[in-house]
Residue frames as qw, qx, qy, qz and C-alpha x, y, z in Angstrom:
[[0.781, 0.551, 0.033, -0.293, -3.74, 23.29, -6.66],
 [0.839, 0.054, 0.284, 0.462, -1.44, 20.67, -8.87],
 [0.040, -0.833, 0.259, 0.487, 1.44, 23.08, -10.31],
 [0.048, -0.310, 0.860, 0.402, 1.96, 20.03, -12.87],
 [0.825, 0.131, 0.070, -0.545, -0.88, 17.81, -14.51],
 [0.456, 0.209, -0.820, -0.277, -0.40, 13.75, -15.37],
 [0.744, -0.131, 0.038, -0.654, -2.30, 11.16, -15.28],
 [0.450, -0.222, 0.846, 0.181, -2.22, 6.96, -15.34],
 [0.247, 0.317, -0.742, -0.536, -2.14, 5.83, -18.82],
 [0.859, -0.071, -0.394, -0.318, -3.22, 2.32, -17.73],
 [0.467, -0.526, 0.601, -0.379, -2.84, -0.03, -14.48],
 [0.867, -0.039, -0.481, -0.124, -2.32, -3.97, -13.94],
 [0.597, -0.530, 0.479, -0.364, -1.99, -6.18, -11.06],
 [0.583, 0.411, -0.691, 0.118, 0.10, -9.25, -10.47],
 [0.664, -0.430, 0.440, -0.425, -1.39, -11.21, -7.51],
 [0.209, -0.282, 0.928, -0.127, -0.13, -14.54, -5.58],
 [0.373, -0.257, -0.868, -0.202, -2.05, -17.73, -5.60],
 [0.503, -0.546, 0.176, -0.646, -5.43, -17.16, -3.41],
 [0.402, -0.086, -0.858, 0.306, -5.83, -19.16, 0.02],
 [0.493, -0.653, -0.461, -0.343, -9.06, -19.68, 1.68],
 [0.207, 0.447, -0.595, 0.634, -7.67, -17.74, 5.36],
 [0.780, -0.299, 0.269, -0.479, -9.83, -19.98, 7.84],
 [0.977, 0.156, -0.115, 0.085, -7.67, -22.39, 6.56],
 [0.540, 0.499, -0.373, 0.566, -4.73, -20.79, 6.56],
 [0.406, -0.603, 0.228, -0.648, -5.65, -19.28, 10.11],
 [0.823, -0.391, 0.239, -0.334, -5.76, -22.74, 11.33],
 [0.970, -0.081, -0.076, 0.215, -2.99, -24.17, 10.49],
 [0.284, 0.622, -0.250, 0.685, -1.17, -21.04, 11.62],
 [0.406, -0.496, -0.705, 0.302, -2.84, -21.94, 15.23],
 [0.007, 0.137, -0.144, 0.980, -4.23, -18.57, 14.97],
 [0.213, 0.205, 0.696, -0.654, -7.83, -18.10, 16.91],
 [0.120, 0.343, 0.795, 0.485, -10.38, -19.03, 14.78],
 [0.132, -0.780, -0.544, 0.282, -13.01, -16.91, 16.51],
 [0.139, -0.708, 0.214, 0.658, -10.56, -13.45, 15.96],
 [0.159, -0.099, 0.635, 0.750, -9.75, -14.51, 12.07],
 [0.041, -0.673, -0.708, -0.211, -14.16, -14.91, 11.63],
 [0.012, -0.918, -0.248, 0.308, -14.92, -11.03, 13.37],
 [0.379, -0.248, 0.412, 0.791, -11.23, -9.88, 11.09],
 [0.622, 0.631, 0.261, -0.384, -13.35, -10.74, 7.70],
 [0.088, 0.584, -0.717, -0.371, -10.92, -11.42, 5.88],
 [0.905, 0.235, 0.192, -0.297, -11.50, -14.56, 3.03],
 [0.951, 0.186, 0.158, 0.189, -9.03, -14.60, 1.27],
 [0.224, -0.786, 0.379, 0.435, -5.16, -13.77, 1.21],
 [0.886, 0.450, -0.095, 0.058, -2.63, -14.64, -1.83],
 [0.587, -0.585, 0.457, 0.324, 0.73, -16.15, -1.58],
 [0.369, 0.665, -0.633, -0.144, 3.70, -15.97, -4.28],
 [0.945, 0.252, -0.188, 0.092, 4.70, -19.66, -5.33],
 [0.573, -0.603, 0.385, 0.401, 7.98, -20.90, -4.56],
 [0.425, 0.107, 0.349, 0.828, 10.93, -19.28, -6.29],
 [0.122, 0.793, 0.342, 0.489, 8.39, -16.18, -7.20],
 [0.450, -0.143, -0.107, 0.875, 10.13, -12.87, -6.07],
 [0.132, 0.788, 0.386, -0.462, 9.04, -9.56, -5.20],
 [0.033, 0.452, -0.393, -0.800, 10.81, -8.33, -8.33],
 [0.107, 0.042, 0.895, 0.430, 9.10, -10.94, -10.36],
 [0.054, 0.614, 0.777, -0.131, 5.98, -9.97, -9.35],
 [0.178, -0.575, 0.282, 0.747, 7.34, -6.36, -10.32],
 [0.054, -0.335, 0.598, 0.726, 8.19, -7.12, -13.33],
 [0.119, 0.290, 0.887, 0.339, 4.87, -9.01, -14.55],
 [0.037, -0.722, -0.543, 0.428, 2.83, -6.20, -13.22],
 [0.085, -0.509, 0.241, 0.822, 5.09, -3.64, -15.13],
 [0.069, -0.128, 0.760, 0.634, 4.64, -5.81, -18.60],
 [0.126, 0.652, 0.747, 0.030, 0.82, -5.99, -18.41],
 [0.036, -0.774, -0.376, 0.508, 0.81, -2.42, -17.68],
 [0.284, -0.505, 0.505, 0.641, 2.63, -1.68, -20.32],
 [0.266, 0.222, 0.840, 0.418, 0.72, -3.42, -22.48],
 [0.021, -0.595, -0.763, 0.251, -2.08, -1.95, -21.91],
 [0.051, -0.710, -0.224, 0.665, -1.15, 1.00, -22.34],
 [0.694, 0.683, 0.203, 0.101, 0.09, 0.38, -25.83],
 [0.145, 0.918, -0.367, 0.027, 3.73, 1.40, -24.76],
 [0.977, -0.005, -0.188, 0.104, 6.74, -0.65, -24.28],
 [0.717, -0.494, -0.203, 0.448, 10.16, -0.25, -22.66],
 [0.560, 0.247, 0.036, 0.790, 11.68, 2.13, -24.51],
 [0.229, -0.846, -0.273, -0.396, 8.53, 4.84, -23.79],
 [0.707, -0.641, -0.267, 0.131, 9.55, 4.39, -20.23],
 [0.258, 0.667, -0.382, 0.585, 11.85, 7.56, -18.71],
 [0.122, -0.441, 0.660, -0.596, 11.77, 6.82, -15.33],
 [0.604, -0.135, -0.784, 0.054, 11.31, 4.16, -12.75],
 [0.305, -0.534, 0.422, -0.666, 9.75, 4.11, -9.63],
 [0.642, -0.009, -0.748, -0.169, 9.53, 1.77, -7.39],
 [0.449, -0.467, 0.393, -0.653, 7.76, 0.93, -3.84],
 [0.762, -0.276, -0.585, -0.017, 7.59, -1.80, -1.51],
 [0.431, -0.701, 0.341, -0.455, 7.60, -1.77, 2.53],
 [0.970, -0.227, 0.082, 0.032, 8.12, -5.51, 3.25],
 [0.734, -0.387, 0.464, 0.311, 11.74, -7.37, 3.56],
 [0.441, 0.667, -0.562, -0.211, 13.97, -7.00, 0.51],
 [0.947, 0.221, -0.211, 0.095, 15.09, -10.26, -1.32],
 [0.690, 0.259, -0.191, 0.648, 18.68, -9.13, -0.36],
 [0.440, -0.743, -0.152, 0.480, 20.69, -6.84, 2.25],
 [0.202, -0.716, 0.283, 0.605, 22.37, -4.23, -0.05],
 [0.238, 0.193, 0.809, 0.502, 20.21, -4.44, -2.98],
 [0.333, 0.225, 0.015, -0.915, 17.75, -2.24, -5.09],
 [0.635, 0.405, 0.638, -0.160, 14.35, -3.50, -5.91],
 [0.477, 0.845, -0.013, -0.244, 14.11, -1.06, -8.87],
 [0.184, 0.534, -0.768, -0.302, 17.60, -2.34, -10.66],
 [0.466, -0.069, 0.791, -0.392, 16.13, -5.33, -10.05],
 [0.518, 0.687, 0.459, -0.223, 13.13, -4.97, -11.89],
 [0.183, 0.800, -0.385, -0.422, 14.90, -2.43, -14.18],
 [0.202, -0.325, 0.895, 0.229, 17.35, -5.40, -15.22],
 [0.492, 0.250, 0.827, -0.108, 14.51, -8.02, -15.76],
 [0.428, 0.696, 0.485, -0.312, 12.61, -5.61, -18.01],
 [0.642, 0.302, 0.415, 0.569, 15.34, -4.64, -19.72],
 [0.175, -0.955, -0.240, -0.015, 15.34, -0.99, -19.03],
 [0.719, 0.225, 0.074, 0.654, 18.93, -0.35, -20.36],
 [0.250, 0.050, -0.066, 0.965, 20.42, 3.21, -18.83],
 [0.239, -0.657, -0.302, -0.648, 16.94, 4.34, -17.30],
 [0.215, -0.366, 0.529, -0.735, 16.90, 5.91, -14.20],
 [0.632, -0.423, -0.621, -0.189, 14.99, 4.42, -11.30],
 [0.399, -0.509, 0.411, -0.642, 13.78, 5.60, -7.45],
 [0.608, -0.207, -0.759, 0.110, 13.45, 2.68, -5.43],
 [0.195, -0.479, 0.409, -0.752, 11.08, 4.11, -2.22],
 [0.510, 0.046, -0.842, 0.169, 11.01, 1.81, 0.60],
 [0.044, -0.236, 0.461, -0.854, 8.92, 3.94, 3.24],
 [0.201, 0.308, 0.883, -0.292, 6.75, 0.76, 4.68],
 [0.130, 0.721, 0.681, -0.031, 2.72, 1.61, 3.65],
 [0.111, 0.807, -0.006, -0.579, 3.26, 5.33, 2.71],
 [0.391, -0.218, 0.604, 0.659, 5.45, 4.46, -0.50],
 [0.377, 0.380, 0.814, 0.225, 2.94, 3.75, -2.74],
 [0.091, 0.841, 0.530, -0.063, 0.49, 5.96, -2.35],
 [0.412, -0.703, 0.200, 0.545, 3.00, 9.09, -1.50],
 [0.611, -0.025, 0.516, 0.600, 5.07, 8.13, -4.81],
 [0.080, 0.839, 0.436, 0.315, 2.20, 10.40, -7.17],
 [0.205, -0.967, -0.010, 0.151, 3.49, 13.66, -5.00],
 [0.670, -0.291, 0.540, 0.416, 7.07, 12.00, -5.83],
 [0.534, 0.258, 0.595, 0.543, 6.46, 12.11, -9.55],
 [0.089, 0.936, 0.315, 0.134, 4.29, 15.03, -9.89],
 [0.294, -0.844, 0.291, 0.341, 8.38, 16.86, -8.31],
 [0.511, -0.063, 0.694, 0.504, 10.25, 15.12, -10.61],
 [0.401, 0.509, 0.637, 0.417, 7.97, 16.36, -13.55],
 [0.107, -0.986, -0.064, 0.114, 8.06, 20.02, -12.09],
 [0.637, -0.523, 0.462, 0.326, 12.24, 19.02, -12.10],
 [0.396, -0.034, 0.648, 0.649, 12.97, 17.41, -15.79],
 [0.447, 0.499, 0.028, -0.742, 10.85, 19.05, -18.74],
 [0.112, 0.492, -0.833, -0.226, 12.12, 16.33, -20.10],
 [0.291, 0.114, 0.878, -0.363, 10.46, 13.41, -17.82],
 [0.488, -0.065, -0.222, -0.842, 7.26, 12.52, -20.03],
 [0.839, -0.262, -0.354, -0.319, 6.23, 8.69, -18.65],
 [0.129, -0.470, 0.772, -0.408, 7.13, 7.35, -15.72],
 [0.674, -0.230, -0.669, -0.212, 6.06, 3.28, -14.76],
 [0.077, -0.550, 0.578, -0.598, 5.71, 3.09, -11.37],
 [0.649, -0.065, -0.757, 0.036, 5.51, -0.47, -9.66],
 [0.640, -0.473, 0.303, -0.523, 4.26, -1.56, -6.08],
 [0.739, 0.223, -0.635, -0.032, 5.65, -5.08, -5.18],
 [0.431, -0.590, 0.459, -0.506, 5.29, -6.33, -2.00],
 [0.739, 0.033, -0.658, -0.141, 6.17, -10.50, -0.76],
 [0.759, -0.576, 0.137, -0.270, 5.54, -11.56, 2.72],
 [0.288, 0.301, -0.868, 0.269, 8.86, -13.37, 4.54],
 [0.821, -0.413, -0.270, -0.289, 6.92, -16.05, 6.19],
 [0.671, 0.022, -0.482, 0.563, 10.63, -16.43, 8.43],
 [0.331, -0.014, -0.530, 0.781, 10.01, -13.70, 9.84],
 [0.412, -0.026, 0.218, -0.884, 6.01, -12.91, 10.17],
 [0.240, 0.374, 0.880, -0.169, 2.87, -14.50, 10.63],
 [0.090, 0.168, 0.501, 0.844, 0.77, -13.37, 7.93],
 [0.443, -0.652, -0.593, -0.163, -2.20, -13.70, 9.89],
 [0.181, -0.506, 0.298, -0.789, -0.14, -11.35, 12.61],
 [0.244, -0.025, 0.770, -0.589, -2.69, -12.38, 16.01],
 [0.205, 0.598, 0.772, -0.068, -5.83, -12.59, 13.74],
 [0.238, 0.769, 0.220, -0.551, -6.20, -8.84, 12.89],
 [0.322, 0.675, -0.365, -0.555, -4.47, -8.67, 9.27],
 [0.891, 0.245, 0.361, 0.127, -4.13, -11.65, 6.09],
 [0.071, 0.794, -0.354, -0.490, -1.00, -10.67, 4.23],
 [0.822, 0.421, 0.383, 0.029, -0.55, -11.27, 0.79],
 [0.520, -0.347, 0.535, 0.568, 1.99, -11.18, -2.25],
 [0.416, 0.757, 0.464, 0.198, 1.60, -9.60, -5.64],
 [0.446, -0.237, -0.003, 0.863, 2.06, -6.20, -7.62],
 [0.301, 0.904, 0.282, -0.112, 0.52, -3.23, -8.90],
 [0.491, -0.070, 0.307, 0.812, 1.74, -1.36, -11.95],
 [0.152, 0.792, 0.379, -0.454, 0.77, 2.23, -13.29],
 [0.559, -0.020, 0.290, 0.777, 1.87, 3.82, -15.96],
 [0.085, -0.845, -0.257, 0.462, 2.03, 8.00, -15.77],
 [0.447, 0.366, 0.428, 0.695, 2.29, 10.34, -18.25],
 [0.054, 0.317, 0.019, -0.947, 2.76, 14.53, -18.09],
 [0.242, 0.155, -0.054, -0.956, -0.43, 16.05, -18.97],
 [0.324, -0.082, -0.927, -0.167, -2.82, 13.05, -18.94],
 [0.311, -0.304, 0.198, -0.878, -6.31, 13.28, -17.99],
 [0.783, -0.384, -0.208, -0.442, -7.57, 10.65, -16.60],
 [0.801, -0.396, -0.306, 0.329, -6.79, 9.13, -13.05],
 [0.408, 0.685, -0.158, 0.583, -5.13, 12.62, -12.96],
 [0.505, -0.279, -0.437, 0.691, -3.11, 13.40, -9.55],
 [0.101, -0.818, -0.391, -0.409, -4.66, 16.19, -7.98],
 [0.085, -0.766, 0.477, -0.422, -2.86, 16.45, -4.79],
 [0.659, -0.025, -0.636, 0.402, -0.68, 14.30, -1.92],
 [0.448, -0.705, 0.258, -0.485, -0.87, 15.20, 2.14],
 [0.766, -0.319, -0.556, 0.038, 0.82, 13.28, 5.01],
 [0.399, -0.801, 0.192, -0.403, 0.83, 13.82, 8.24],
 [0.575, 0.370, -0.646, 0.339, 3.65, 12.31, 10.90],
 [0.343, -0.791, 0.356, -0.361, 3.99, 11.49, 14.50],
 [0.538, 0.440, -0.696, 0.180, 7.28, 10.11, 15.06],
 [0.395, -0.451, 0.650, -0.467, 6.35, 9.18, 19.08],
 [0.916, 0.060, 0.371, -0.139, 5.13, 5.44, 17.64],
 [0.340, 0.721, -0.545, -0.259, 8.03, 5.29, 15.83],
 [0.260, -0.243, 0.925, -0.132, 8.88, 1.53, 17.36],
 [0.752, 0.330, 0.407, -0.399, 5.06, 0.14, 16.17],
 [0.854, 0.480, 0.152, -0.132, 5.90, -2.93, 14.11],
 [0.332, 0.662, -0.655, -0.151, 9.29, -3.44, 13.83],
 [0.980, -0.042, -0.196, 0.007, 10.60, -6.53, 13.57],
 [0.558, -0.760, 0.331, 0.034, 13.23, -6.77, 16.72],
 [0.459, -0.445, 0.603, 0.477, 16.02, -9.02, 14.51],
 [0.797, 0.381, 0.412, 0.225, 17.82, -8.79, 11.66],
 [0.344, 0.858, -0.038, 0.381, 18.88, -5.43, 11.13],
 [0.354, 0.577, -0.453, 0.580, 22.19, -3.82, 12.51],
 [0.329, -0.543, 0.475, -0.610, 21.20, -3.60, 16.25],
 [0.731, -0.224, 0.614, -0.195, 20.06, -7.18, 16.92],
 [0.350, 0.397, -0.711, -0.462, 21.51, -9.04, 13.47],
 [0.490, 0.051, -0.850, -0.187, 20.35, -12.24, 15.09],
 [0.599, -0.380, -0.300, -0.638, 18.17, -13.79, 17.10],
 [0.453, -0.538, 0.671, -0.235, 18.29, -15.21, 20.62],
 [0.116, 0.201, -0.971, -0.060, 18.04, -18.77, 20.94],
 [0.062, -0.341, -0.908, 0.235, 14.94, -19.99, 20.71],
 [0.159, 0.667, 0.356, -0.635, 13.56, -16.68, 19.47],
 [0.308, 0.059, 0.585, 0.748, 12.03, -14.67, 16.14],
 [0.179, -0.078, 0.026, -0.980, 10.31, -12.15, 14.77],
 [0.415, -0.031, -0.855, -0.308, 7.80, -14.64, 14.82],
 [0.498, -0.290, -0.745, 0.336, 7.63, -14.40, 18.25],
 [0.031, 0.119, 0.303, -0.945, 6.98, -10.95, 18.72],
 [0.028, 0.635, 0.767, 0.088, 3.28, -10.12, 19.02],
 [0.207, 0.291, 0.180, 0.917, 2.89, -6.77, 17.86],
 [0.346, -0.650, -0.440, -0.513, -0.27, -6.36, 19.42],
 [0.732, -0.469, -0.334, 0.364, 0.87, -7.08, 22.70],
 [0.634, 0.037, -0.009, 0.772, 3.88, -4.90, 21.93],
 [0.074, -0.664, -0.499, -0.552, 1.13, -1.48, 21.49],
 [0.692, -0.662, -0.273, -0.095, -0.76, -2.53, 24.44],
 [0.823, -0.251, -0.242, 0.449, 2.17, -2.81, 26.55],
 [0.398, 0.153, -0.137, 0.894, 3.13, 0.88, 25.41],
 [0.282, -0.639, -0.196, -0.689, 0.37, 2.04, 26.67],
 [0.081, -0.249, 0.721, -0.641, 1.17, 0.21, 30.25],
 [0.022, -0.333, -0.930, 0.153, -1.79, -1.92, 30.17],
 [0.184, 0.342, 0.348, -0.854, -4.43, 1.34, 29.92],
 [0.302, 0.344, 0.856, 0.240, -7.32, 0.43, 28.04],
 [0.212, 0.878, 0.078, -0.422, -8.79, 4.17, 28.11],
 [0.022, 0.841, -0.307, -0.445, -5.36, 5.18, 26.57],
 [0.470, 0.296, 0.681, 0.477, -5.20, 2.46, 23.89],
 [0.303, 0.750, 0.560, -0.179, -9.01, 3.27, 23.37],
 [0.215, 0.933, -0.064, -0.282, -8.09, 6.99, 22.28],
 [0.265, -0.481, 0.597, 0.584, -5.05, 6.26, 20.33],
 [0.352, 0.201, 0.827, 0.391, -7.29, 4.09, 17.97],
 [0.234, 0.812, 0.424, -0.325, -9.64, 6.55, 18.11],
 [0.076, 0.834, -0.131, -0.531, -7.13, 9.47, 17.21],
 [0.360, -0.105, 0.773, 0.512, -5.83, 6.87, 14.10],
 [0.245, 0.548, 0.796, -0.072, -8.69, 7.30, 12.68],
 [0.085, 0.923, 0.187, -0.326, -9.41, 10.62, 12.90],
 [0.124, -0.654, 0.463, 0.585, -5.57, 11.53, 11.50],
 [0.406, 0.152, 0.776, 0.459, -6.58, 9.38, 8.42],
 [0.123, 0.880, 0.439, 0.132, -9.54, 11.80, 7.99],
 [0.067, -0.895, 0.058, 0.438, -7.42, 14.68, 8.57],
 [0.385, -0.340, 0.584, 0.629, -4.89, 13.49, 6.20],
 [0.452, 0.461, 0.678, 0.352, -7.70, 13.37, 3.65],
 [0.097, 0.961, 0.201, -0.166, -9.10, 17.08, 4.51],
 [0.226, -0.653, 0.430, 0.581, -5.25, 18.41, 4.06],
 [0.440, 0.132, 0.677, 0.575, -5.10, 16.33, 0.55],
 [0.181, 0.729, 0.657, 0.064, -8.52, 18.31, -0.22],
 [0.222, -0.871, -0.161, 0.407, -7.49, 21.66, 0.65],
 [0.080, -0.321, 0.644, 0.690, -3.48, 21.79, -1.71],
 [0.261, 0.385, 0.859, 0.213, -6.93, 20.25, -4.10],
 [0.309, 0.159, 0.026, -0.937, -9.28, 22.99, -3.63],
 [0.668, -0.299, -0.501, -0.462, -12.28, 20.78, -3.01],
 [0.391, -0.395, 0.536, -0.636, -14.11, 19.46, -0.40],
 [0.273, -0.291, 0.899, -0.179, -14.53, 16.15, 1.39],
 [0.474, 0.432, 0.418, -0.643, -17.96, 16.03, 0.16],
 [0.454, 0.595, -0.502, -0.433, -16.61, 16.17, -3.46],
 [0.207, 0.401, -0.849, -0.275, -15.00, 12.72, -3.17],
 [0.678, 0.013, -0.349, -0.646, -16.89, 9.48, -4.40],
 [0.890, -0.097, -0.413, 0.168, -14.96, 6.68, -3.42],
 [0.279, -0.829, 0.423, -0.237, -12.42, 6.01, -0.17],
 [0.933, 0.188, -0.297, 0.075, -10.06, 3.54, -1.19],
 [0.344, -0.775, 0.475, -0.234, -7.97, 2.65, 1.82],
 [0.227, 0.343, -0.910, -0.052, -5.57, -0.14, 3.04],
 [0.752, -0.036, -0.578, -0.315, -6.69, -3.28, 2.96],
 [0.034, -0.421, 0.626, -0.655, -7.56, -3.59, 6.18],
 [0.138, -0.252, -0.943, -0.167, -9.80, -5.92, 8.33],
 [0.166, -0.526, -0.656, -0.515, -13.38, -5.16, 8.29],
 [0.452, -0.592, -0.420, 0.519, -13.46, -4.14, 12.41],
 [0.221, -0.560, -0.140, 0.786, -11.23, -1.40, 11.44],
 [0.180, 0.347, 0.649, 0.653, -12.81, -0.60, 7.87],
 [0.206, -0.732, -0.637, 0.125, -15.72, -0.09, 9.90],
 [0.300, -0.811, -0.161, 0.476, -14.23, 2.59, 12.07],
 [0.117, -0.086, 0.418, 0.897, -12.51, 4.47, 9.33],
 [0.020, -0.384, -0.601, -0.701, -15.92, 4.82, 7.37],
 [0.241, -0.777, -0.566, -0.132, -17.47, 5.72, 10.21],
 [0.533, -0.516, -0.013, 0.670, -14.57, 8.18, 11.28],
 [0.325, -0.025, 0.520, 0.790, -14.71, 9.56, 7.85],
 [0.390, 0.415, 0.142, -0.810, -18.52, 10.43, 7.69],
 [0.467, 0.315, -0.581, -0.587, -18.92, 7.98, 4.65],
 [0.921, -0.025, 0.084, -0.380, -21.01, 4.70, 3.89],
 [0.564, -0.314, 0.736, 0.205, -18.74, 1.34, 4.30],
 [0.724, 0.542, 0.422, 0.063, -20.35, 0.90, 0.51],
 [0.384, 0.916, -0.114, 0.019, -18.14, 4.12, -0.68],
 [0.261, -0.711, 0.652, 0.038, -15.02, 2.62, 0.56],
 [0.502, 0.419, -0.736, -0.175, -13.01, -0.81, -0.65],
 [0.473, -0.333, 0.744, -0.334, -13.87, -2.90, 2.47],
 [0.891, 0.236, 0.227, -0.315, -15.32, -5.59, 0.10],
 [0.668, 0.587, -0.450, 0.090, -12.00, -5.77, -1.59],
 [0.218, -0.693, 0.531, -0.437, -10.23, -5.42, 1.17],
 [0.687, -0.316, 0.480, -0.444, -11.82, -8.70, 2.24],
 [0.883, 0.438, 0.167, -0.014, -11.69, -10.80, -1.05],
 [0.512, 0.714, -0.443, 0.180, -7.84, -10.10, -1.25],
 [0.715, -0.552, -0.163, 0.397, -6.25, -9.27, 1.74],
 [0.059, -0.991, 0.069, 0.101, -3.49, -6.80, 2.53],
 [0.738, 0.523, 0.072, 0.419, -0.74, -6.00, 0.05],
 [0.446, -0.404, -0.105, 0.792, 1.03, -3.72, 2.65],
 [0.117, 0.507, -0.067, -0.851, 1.30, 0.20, 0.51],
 [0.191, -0.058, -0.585, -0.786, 0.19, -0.97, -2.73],
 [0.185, 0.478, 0.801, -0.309, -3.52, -2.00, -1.37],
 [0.272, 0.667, 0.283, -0.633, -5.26, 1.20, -2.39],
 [0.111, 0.448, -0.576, -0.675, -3.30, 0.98, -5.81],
 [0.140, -0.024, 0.975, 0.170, -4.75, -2.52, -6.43],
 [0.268, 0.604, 0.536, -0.525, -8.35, -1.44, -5.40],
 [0.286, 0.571, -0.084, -0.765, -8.22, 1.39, -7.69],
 [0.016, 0.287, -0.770, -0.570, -7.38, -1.30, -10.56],
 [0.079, 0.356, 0.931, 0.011, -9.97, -3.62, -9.95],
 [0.229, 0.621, 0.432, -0.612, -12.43, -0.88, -9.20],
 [0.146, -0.555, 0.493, 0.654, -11.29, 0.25, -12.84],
 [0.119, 0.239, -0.868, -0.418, -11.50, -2.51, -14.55],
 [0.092, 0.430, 0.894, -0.085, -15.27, -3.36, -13.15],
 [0.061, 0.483, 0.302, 0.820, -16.19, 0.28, -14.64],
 [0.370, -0.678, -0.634, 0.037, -17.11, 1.34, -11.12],
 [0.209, -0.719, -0.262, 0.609, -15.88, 4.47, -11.58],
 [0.529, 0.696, 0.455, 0.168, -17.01, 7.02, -13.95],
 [0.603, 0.340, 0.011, 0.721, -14.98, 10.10, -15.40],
 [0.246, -0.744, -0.199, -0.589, -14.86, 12.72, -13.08],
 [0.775, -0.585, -0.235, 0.048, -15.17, 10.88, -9.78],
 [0.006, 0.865, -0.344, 0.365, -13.22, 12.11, -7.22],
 [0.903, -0.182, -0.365, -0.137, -10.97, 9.20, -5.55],
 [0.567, -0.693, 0.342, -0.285, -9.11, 8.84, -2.10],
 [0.778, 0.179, -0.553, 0.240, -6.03, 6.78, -1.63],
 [0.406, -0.674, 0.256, -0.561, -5.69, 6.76, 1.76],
 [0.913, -0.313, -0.245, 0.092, -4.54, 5.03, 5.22],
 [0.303, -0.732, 0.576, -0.203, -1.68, 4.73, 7.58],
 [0.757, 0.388, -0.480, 0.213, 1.86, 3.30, 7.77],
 [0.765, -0.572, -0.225, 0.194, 3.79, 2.43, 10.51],
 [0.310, 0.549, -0.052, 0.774, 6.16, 5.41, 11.47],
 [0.299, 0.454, 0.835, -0.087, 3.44, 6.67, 12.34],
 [0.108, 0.149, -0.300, -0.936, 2.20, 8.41, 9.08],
 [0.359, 0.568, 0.738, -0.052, -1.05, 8.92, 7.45],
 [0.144, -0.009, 0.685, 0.714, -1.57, 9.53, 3.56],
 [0.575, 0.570, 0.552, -0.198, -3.81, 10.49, 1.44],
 [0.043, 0.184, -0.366, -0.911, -3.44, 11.64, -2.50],
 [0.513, 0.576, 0.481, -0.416, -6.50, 12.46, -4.56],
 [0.148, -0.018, 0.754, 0.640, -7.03, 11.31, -8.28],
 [0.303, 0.438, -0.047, -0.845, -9.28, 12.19, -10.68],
 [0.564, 0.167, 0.802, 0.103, -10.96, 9.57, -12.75]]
């Protein structure tokens, strides 16, 4: 059971321009056939000059608004994002912090790829067991695709997009109330999805190479030695650890899987939506795969974004029990459960 209670105040999102991806897919020379079974429609891209703080910071001030509070309310920062930082030896959160004008307030700045986001809620919920003090906290999602060093399309299987989600949390708040957080780790795929240059061990790229060039999918396969059984069951057992990661969230909850209404996961394509809802025991209707498809994938904040929209079309009612959920590359898998 929570040993602390808050809730979100009020949420807003801060999303790129959209692009139609069958367009974008083809003039990425990515297989048209693979981007049509994906499902993806549509991805958004940040303008030029627009920054992942900037998108931060416009997410923060809507949310803010909304709530009817303004910077000063604000005791603590959090911030999440998994993609490239603007800068080597730079915080996002001062960043943002600066822009917004957030004179001498703390800030967390958590950077742990597709877990951040979601995670962060178990993050705040210590921190508010910690200060007695602590009474709102904004916390921001902000994620911007480097198109230097990825294909946003990936091989065909994902549409990444640019944009932010903001929340703003508050001790003893009852609605969207945190209920519990669960993830689960195995560090043997620890290598899935990096990007081979830039960072301390290869700073640069051969000649004639880039991350660009790595095909991640390939890169999987390849650890599996070409076995197509022993893919097979890894995707299987992804699956399954996303459902286990929910039953553990359910359990520090004291409820049962049964209990929850919605499964709002990452914004993933529609193949593997599938198999999650059908790994999970639940109709593809009780899950976001319709967002999922009409956005694209916002790296950790996805589930946050969902929730807004879902929110803000009044498709969920007070009470409902709701799943943030999915898996990050590590390999972890998340789930926290809110309360609507």
């Amino acid at each position: 059971m929570a040993v602390v209670e808050f809730g979100v105040v009020a949420m807003a999102s801060c999303l790129g321009e959209p692009y139609d991806v069958a367009g974008e897919g083809q003039r990425l020379g990515v297989n048209s056939h693979m981007v049509k079974t994906m499902g993806f429609q549509t991805l958004h891209k940040a303008p030029d000059g627009v920054t992942t703080a900037d998108f931060g910071v416009s997410a923060a001030a809507a949310a803010l608004a909304r709530a009817g509070l303004d910077t000063s309310d604000v005791d603590l920062l959090v911030t999440a994002s998994g993609n490239l930082p603007e800068y080597l030896h730079w915080d996002l959160s001062t960043a943002i912090a600066r822009d917004l004008k957030l004179r001498d307030t703390p800030t967390l700045c958590l950077t742990q790829a597709c877990l951040s986001a979601v995670l962060a809620f178990e993050t705040i919920a210590g921190l508010f067991l910690t200060r007695s003090e602590l009474q709102t906290v904004l916390l921001v999602s902000a994620e911007r695709v480097s198109d230097a060093h990825v294909n946003r399309l990936g091989n065909g299987t994902t549409a990444d997009s640019d944009g932010a989600v903001a929340a703003v949390v508050r001790r003893g708040h009852q609605s969207l109330r945190w209920l519990a957080s669960e993830q689960l780790t195995d560090p043997t795929y620890s290598d899935f999805f990096r990007l081979e240059y830039g960072g301390s061990a290869a700073p640069v790229a051969p000649p004639g190479r880039s991350n660009r060039d790595v095909d991640h999918g390939h890169s999987i396969f390849t650890f599996f030695r070409g076995d197509a059984d022993r893919f097979s069951a890894y995707a299987t057992m992804t699956n399954a650890r996303i459902a286990e990661a929910i039953d553990g969230a359910c359990k520090r909850a004291d409820v049962q899987r049964a209990d929850i209404s919605r499964v709002i996961l990452l914004h993933a394509n529609q193949v593997a939506m599938r198999n999650a809802a059908a790994a999970l025991n639940v109709p593809l209707e009780q899950t976001n795969a319709e967002l999922a498809a009409a956005l694209g994938h916002f790296g950790g904040m996805d589930p946050l974004v969902s929730l807004d929209v879902m929110m803000e079309r009044g498709e969920l009612r007070p009470g409902d029990l709701v799943a943030l959920a999915g898996m990050s590359s590590g390999l972890h898998w998340f789930c926290t459960l809110v309360e609507v």
